[in-house]
C-alpha positions as a printed Julia matrix, in Angstrom:
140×3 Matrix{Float64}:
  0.0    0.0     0.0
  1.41   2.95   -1.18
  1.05   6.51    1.07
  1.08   9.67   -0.93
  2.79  12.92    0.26
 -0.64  14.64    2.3
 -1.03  11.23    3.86
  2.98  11.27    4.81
  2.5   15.08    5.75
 -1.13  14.56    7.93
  0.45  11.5     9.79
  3.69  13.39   10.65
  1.75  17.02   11.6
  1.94  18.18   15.39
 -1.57  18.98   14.77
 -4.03  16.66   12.78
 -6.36  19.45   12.87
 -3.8   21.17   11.29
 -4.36  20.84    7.31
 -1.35  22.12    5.15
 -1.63  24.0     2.03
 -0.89  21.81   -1.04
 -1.0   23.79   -4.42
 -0.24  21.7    -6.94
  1.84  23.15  -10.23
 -0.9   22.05  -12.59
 -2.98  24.94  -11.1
 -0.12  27.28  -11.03
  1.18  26.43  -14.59
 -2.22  26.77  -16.08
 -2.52  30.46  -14.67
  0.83  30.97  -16.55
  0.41  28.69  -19.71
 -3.08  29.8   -20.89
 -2.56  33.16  -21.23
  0.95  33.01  -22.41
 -0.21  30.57  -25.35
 -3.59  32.95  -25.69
 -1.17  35.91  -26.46
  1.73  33.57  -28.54
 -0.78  32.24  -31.25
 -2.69  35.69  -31.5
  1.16  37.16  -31.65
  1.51  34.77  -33.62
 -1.55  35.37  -36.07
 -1.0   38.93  -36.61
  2.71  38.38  -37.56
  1.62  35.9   -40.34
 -1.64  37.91  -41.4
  0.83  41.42  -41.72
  3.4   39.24  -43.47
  1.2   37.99  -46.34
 -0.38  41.6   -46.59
  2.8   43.81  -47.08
  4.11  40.83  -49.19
  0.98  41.25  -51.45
  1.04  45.1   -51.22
  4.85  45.12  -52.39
  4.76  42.83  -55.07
  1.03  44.82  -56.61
  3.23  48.06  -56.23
  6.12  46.76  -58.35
  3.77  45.43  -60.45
  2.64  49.14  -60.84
  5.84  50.92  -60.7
  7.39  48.2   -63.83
 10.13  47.49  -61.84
  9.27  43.32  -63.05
 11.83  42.1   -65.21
 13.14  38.65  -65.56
 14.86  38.19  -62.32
 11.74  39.46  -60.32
  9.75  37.37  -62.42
 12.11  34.82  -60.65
 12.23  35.08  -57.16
  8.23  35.5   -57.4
  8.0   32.17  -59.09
 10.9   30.89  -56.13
  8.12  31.91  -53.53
  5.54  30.23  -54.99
  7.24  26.87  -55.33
  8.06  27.01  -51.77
  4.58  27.25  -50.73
  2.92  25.03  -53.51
  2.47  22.0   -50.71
  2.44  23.9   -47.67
 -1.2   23.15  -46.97
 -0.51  19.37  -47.84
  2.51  19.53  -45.5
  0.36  20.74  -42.72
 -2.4   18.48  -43.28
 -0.71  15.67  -43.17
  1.33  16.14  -40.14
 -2.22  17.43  -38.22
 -3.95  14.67  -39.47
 -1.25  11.63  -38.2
 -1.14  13.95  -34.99
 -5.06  14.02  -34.24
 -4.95   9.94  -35.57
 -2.12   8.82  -32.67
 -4.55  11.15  -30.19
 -7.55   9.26  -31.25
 -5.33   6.1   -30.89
 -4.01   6.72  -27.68
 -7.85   7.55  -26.4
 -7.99   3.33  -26.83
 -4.69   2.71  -25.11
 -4.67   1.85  -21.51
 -1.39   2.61  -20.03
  0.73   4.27  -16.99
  0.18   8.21  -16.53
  4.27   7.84  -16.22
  4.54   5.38  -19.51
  6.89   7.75  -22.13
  4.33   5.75  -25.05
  1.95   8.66  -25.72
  5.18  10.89  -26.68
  6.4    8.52  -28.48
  3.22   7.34  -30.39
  2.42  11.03  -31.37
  5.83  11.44  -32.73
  5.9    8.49  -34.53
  2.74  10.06  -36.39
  3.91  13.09  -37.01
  7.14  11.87  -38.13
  5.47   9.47  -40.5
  3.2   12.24  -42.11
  6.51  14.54  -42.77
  8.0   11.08  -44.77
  4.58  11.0   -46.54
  5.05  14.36  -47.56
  8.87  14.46  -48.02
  8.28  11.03  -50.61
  5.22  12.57  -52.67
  6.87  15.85  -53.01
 10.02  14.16  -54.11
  7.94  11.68  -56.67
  6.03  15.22  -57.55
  9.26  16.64  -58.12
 10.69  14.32  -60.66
């Protein structure tokens, strides 16, 4: 039979009347966590949202101005290879990631057991090799 720390600390007290204080860090790191990730991916949604606008603003004003010759022409065309599979990229690695969750919602094991980590990066390593092999057979 295992004791846990308040039993340890209730048996061992001067006074069992006496309760201590036990706050655990969940609580505490939830105070501090939720608003820090509240303000990171609304930080972080702005950044990306004022990115894609100047991008589009400067490229329409060049557009204007005639300053597109063959080597704008270029690194326009560069930009838009680069994000040709993003969305496939992201899609797969969310969708192996929500699959090992739903997976691990059937497992039964240890709250200590390292296997959830592991099965969700298994996942989400597997759906960056999907993506890395069609975009390489895409490619050729």
């Amino acid at each position: 039979m295992t004791a846990t720390l308040r039993d340890l600390a209730l048996s061992h007290a001067s006074d069992t009347k006496k309760e201590l204080n036990f706050t655990t860090m969940d609580h505490n790191l939830k105070e501090v966590l939720m608003p820090l990730a509240i303000f990171a991916g609304l930080g972080g949604s702005v950044y990306f949202f004022v990115k894609v606008m100047t991008d589009y603003i400067l490229k329409k004003k060049m557009i204007e101005k005639g300053f597109v010759n063959e080597d704008t022409q270029a690194i326009f065309k560069e930009h838009s290879v680069d994000y040709k599979y993003s969305s496939l990229k992201w899609g797969l690695i969310v969708f192996f990631g929500g699959l090992s969750l739903i997976i691990m919602e059937f497992l039964t094991v240890n709250p200590e057991s390292p296997l959830p980590y592991g099965l969700f990066s298994v996942a989400v390593s597997l759906g960056f090799l999907l993506y890395y092999f069609f975009v390489k057979r895409d490619s050729k």
